[in-house]
C-alpha atoms as a printed R data frame, in Angstrom:
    type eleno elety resid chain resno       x       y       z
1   ATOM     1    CA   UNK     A     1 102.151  80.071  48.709
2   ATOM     2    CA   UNK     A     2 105.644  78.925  48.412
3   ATOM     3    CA   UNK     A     3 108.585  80.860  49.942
4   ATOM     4    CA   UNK     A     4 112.257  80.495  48.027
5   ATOM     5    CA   UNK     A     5 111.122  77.254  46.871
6   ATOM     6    CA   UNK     A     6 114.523  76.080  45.676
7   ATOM     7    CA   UNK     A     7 115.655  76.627  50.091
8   ATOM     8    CA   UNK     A     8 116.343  73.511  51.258
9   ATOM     9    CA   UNK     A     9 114.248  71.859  53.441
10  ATOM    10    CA   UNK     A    10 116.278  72.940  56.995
11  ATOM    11    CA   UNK     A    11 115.526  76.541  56.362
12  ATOM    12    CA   UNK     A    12 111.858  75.590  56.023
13  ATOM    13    CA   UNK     A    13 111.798  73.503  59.055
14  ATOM    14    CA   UNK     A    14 113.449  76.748  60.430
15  ATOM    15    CA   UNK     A    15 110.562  78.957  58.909
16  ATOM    16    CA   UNK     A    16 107.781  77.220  59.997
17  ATOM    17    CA   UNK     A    17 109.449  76.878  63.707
18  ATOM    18    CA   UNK     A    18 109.615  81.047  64.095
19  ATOM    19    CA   UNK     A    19 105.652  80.698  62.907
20  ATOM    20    CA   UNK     A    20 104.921  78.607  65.506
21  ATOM    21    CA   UNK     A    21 106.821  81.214  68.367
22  ATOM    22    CA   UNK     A    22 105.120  84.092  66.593
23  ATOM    23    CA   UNK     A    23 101.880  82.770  67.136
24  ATOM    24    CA   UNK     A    24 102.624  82.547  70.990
25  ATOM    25    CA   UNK     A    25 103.902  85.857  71.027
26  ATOM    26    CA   UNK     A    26 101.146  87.268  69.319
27  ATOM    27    CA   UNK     A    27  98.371  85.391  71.354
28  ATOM    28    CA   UNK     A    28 100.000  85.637  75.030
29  ATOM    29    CA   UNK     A    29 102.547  88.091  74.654
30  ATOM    30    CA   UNK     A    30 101.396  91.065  72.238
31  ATOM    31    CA   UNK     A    31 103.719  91.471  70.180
32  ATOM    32    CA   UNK     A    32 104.772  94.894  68.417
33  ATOM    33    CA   UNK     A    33 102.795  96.665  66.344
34  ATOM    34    CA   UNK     A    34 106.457  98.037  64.663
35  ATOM    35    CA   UNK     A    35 109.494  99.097  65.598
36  ATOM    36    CA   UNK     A    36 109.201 102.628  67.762
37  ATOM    37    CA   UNK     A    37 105.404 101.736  69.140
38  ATOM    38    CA   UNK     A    38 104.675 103.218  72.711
39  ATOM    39    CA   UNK     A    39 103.925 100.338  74.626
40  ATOM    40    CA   UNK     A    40 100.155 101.317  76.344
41  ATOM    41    CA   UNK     A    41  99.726 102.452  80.077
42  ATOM    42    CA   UNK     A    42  97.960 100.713  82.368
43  ATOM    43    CA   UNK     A    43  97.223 101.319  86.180
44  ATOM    44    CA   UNK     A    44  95.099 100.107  88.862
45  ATOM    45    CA   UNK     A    45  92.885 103.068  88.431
46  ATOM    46    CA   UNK     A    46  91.883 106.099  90.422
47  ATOM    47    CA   UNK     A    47  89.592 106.313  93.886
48  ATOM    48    CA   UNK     A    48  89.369 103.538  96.987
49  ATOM    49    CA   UNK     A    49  86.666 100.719  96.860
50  ATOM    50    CA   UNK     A    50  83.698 101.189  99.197
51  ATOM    51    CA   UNK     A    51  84.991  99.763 102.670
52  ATOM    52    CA   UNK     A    52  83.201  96.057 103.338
53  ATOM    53    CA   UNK     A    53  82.257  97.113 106.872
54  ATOM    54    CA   UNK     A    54  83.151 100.347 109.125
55  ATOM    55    CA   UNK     A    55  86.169  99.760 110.844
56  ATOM    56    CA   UNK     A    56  87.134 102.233 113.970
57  ATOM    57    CA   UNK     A    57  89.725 104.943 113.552
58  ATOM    58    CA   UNK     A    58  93.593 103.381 113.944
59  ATOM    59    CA   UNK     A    59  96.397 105.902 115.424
60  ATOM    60    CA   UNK     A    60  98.769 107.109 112.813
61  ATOM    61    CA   UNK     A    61 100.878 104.561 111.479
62  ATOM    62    CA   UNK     A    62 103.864 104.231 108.449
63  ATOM    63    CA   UNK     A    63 103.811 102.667 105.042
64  ATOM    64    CA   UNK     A    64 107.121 102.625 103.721
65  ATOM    65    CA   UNK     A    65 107.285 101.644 100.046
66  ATOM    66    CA   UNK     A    66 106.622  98.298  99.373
67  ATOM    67    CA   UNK     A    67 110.199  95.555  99.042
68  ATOM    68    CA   UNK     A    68 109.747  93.394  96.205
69  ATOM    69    CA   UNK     A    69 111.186  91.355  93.730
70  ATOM    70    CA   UNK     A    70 113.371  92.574  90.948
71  ATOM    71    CA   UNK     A    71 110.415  91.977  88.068
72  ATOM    72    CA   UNK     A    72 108.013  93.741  90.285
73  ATOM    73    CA   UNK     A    73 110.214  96.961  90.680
74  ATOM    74    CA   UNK     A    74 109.874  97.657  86.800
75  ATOM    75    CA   UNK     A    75 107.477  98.569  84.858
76  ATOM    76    CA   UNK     A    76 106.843  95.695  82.711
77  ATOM    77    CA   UNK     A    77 103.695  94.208  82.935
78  ATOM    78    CA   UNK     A    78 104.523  90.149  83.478
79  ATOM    79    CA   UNK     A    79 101.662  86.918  82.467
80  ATOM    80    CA   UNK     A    80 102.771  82.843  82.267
81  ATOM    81    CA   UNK     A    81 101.038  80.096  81.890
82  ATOM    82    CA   UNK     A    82 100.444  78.107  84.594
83  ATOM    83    CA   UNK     A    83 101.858  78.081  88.262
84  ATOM    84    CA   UNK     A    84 105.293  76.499  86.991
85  ATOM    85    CA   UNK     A    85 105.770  78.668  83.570
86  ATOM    86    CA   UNK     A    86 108.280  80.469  83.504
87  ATOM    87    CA   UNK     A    87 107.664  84.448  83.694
88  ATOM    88    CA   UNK     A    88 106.785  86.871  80.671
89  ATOM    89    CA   UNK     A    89 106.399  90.546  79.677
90  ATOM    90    CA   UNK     A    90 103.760  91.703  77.238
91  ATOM    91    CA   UNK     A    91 105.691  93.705  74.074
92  ATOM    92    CA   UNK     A    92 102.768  96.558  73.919
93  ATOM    93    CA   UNK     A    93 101.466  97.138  77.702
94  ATOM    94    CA   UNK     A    94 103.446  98.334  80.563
95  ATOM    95    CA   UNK     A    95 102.198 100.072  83.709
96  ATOM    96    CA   UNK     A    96 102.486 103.611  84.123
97  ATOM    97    CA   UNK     A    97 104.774 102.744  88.023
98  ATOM    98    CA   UNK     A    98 106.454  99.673  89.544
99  ATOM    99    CA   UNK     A    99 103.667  97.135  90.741
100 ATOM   100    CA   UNK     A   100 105.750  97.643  93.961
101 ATOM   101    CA   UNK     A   101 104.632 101.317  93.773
102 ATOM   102    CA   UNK     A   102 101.051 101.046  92.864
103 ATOM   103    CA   UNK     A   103 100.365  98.646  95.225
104 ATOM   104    CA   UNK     A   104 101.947 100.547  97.994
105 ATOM   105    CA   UNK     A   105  99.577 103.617  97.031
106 ATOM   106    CA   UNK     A   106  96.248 101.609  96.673
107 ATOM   107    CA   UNK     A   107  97.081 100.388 100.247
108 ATOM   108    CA   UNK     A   108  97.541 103.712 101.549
109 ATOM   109    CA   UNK     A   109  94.989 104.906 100.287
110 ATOM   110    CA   UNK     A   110  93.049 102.431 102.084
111 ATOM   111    CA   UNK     A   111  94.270 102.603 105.130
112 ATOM   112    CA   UNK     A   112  94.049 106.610 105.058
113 ATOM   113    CA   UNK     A   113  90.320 106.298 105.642
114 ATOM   114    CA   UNK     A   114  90.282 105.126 109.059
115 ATOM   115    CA   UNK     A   115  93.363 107.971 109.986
116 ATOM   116    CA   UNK     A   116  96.612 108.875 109.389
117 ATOM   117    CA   UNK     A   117  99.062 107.116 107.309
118 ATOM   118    CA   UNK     A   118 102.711 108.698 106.437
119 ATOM   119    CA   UNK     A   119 105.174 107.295 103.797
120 ATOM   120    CA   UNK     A   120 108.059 107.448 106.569
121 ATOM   121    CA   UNK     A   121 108.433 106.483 110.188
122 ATOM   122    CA   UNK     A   122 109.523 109.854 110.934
123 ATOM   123    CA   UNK     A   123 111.487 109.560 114.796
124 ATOM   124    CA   UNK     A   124 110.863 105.500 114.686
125 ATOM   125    CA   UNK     A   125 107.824 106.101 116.791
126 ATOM   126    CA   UNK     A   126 105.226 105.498 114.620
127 ATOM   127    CA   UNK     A   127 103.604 101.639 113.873
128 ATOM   128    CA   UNK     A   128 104.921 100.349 110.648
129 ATOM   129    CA   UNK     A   129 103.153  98.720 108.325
130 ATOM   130    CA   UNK     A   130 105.794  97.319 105.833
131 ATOM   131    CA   UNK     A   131 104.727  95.145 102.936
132 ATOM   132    CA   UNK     A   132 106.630  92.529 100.768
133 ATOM   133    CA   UNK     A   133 105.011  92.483  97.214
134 ATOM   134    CA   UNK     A   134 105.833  88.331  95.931
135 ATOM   135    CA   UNK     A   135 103.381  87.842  93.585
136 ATOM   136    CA   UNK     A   136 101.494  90.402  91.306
137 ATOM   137    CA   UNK     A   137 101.038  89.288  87.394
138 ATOM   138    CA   UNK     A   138  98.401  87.359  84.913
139 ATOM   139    CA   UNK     A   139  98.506  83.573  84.748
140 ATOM   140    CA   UNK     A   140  97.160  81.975  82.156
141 ATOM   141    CA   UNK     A   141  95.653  78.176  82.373
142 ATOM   142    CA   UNK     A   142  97.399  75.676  79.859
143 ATOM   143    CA   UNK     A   143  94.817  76.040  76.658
144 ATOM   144    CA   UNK     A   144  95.340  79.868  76.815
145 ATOM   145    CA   UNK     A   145  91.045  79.829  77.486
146 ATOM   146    CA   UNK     A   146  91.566  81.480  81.009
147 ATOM   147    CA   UNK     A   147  93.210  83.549  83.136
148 ATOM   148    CA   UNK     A   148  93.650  85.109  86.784
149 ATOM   149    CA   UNK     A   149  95.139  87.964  88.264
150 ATOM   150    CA   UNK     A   150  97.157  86.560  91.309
151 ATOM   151    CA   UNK     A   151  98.880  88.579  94.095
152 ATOM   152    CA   UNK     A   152 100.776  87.759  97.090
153 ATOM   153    CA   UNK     A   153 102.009  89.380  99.637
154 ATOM   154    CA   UNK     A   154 102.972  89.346 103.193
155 ATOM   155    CA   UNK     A   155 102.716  92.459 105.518
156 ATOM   156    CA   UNK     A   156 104.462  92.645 108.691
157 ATOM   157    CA   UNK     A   157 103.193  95.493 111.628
158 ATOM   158    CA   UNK     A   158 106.270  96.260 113.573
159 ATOM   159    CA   UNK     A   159 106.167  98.725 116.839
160 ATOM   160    CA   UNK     A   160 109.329  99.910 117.918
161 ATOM   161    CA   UNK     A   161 111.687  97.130 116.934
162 ATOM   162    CA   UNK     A   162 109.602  94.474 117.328
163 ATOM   163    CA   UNK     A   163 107.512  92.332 115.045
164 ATOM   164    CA   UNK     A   164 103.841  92.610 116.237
165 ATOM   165    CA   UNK     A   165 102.272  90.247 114.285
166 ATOM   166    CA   UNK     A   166 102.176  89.352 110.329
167 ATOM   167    CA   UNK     A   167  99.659  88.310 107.379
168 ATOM   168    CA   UNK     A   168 100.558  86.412 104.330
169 ATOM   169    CA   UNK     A   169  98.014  87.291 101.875
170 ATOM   170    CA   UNK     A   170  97.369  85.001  98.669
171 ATOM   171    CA   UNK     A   171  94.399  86.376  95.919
172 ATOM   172    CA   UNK     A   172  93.035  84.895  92.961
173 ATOM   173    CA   UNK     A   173  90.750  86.831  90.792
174 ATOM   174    CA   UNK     A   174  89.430  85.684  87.306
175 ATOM   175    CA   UNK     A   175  90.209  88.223  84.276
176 ATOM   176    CA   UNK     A   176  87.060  88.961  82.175
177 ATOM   177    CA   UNK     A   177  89.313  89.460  78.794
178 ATOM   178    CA   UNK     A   178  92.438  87.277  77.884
179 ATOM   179    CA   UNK     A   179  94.884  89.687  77.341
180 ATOM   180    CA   UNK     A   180  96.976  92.523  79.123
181 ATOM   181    CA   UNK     A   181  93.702  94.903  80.677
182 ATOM   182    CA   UNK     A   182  91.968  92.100  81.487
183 ATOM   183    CA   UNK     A   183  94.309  91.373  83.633
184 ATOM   184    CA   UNK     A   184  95.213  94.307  85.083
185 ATOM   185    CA   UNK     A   185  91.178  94.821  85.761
186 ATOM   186    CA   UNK     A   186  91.325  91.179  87.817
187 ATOM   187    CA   UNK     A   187  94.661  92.415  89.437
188 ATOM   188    CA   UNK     A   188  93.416  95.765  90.414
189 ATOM   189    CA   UNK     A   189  90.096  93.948  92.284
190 ATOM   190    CA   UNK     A   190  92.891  91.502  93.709
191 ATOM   191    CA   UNK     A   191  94.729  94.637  95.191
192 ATOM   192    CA   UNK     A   192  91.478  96.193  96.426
193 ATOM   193    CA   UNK     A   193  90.909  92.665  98.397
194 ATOM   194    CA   UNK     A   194  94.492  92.691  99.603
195 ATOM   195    CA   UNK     A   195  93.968  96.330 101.220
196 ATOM   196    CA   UNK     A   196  90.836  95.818 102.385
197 ATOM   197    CA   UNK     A   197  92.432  92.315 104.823
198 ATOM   198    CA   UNK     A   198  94.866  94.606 105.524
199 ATOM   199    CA   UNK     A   199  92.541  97.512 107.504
200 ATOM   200    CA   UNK     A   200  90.089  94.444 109.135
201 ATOM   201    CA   UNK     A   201  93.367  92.685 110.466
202 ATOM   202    CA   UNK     A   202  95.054  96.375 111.540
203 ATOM   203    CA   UNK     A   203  91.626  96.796 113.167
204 ATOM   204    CA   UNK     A   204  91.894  93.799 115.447
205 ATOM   205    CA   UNK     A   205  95.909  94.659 116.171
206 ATOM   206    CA   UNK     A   206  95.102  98.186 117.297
207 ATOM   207    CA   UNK     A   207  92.162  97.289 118.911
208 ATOM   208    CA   UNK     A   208  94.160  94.919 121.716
């Protein structure tokens, strides 16, 4: 079908570029269904994953909200392509809190089972726990065929004003689906790994 075939041939070239960047958009990025569309929720879901192995009870520590970068204290729900690409949001997906947030919870939640964790270091007494969210979003491989969940982050225990020890912890998880929950499936097992290092290695601290 031609299009305004008496254009000349720069707004064609035009045309046929904005094709090309909808067809990203549309395969990666999801675009919008129409003007006004509620983007759709997503979350890391509801309930702890089994613990690996029974870990003793740990005194009551702190888990202040979780720092984090700028992208990761929004809502937007962020996917590149490859290590190096350079970060996007999907149009039609967001998550229902900050990845910051979520994360924070699901690692409370964790560490709840094995005693008593409190959002604040109310009197400065308490252990703290505070974790640095670097890395929490869908990455795609080149050809678009594949793609990971992948979350960093490094955790830090601190008693009184000193730095007891700290974990840097790098996941990888494969998404089943190419697209937005998909991801957020491989990112929410990625999560469940992360808290899970994080009890065995508070284990060991506490238990010196």
């Amino acid at each position: 079908m031609q299009i305004l075939k008496n254009s000349g041939r720069g707004f064609r070239r035009a045309l046929a570029l904005s094709g090309v960047t909808l067809i990203v958009a549309l395969a990666l990025g999801g675009c919008t269904a129409g003007r006004g569309t509620m983007p759709t929720p997503l979350d890391l879901g509801a309930g702890v994953a089994t613990p690996r192995a029974q870990l003793p009870a740990h005194p009551p520590i702190a888990v202040p909200a979780a720092t984090a970068a700028a992208l990761l204290n929004e809502v937007r729900v962020i996917w590149r392509v490859g290590d190096q690409g350079q970060p996007q949001a999907y149009a039609t997906y967001q998550w229902v809190a900050p990845p910051a947030q979520l994360v924070t919870q699901r690692v409370i939640d964790r560490l709840a089972i094995q005693g008593a964790v409190l959002p604040q270091n109310v009197g400065g007494e308490l252990p703290q726990v505070r974790i640095n969210l670097q890395r929490f979003e869908q990455t795609f491989s080149p050809d678009g065929a594949t793609s990971q969940g992948r979350l960093t982050m490094q955790v830090v225990l601190v008693r009184g004003s000193k730095v007891s020890d700290q974990l840097l912890i790098d996941l990888s998880v494969p998404a089943a689906s190419q697209d937005a929950p998909g991801g957020a499936v491989a990112l929410r097992m990625a999560n469940e790994q992360a808290a899970e290092q994080i009890a065995q290695w508070l284990s060991k601290q506490f238990a010196h």
